[in-house]
N, C-alpha and C positions, 0 to 999 in steps of 0.2 A: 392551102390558104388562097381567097381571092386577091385577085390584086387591084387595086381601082383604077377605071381608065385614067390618062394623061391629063397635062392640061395646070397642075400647081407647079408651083416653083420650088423646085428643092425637098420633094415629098419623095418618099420612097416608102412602096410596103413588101411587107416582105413576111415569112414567119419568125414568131419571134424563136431568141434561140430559150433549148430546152435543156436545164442539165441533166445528166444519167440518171435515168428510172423516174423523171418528172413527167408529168405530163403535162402539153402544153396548154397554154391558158386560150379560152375560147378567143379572146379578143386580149389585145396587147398593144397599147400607145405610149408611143415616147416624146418628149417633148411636143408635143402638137402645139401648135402656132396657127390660128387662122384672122384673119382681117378682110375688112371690108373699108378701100382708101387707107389713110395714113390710123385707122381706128383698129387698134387690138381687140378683136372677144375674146379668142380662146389665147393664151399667153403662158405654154409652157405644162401644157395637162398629160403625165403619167398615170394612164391606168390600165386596170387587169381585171378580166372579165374571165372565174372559171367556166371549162362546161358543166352544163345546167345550172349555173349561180343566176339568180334574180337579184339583180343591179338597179335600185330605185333611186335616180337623179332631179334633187331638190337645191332649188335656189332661185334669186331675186331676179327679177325682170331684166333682161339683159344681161345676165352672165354670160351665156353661153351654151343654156343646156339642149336646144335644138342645133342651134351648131354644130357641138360636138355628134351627133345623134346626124347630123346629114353628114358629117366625114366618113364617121362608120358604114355607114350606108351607101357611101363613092354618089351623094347626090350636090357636091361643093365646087367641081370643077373650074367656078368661073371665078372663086375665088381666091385672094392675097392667101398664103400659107409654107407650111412645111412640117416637119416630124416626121416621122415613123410609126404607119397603122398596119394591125395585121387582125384580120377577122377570117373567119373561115369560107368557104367555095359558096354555101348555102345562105343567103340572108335575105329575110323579109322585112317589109315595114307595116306596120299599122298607124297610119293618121289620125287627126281627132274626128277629121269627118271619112266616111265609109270610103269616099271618093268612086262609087260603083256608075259603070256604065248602065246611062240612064232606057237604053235602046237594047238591053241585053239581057239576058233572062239571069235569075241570081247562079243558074247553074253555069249560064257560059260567062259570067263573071269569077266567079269561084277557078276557072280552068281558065283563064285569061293567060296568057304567054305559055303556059304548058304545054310541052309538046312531047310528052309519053302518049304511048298509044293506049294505056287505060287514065287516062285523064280525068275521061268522065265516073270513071271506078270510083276512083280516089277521092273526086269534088262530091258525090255523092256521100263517102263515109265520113267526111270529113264536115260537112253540112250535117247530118248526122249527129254528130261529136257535137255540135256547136247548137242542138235542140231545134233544128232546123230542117229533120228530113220531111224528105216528100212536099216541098217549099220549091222543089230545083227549077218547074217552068212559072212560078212569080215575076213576077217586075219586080224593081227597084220599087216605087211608087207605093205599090202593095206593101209595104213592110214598115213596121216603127223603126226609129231610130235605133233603139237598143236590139232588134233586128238588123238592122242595116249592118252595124255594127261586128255584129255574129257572124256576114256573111264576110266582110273584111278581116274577120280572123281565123273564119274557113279557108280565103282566098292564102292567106298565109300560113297555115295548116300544111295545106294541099302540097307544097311545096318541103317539107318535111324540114324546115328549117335549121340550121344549128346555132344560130343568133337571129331572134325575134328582139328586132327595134321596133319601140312603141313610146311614140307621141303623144300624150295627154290623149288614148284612145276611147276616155270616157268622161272629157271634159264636157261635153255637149249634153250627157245624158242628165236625167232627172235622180235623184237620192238614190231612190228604190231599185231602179234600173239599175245604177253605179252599183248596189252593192250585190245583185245579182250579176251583174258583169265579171265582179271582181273572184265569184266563186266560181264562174264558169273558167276564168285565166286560171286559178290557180288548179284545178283539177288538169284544165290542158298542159298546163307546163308540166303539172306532175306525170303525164302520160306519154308525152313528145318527148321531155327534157335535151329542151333548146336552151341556151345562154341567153337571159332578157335581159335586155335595158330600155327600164320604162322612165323617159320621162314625165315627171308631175308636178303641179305647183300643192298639189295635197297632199300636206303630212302626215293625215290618217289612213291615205292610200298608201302613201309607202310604207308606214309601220304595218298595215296588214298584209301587202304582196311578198313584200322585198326578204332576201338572206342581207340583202348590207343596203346601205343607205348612203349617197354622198352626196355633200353641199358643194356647190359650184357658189364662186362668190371673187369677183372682179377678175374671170375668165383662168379661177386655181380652184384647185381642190382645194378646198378650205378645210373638211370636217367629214372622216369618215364611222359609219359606225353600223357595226353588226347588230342583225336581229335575230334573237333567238325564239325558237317554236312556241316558247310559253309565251313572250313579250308578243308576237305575232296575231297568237290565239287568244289574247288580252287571258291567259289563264294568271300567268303573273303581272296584277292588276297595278302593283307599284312600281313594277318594272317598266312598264308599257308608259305607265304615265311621266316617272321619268326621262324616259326615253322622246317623249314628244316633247317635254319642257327643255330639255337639249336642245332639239334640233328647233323648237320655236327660239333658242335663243341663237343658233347659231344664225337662223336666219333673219335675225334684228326686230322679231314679232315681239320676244318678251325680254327685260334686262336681264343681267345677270342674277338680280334680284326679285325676279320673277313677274316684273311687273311690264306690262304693255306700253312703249315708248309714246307719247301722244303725237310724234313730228312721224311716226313709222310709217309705211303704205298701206294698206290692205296684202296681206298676205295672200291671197289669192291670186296676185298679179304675174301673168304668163313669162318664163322667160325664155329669152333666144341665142 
């Protein structure tokens, strides 16, 4: 298991423990606490991430769900915190934006910190994978977003992940792109089977990616709920629809009554 560098107060990670014949969960948090000044986000988040589970994290503006998503990731060092994180040796991130070096070719973007001596093997099959070969001496510049995109999940590929964290990585794109995005992740996952957790502020993304789904809501897990293959593949169509009118109420979009609050936000509104 990795361990995150220094730097919080009262953080320790560690593996978590396994009992006899279990296998340990990809990712394991215990009380996480994190702050920014005398301000609580995260306030007390237990959760469990199996290997190859897809973890889709939904909630309002400000809960906490990038947060939680840069502790797993050891990217929070500077700030207020404590609990107990355990993720495994291997982790990648994908952003919303590509974040690709602008002076570098997509292939030595792709192999950026990797330092196996088939590197460039690897970023080639891996570009590949992501409908991207023979692209490797392109620029950045040359490429659509939903390109760009490809090449920051090749970048994270390449690296053979066993927990892919993912940022609203197709918040920026266009309808059509997103949903060609979202069959390219989910063959990848089915191919690597890395432990994901995607955050999103879209409920239709989660019910189509995710094995579970959880609502963050005033820095707790509020609301967790599995999805199953049919509800997923919209096969079971009553299922699926229930299933969004849930999680639209858990997240204050519709009453319990099914009807749209008028004082509500825009449900699309990012959280952190």
């Amino acid at each position: 298991m990795a361990a995150h560098p220094g730097g919080l107060t009262a953080v320790e990670t560690r593996p978590a423990g396994t009992p006899a014949g279990a296998a340990a969960p990809a990712v394991s948090v215990r009380d996480l606490v994190r702050g920014f000044g005398p301000k609580g986000v995260l306030n007390g988040v237990d959760l469990d991430i199996a290997p190859g589970e897809f973890v889709a994290l939904l909630g309002p503006s400000g809960c906490g769900k990038s947060t939680l998503l840069r502790a797993l990731a050891g990217l929070d060092h500077d700030v207020r915190g404590s609990g107990v994180i355990s993720v495994p040796d291997r982790v990648s991130v994908v952003f919303q934006d590509s974040r690709l070096l602008p002076w570098d070719s997509v292939l030595g973007n792709v192999t950026l910190g990797v330092r196996e001596h088939d590197a460039d093997a690897r970023a080639r099959k891996a570009l590949a994978e992501v409908g991207l070969g023979g692209r490797e001496k392109a620029w950045p510049h040359q490429l659509s977003g939903g390109e760009q995109q490809r090449v920051a999940l090749a970048r994270s590929l390449v690296r053979e992940p066993q927990l892919l964290l993912a940022d609203e990585p197709f918040g920026a794109l266009d309808a059509l792109t997103r949903i060609k995005m979202h069959g390219l992740l989910q063959d990848l996952v089915a191919a690597h089977r890395p432990a994901v957790l995607l955050v999103t502020h879209d409920v239709d993304e989660a019910i189509a990616l995710a094995d579970r789904i959880v609502v963050l809501d005033h820095g707790r897990i509020a609301t967790v709920r599995p999805v199953s293959p049919a509800i997923r593949s919209s096969t079971d169509a009553a299922g699926h629809e229930a299933l969004r009118r849930d999680l639209l109420t858990a997240l204050g979009v519709l009453s319990a009554a099914g009807v749209e609050p008028t004082h509500t936000a825009e449900p699309a509104a990012v959280g952190h």
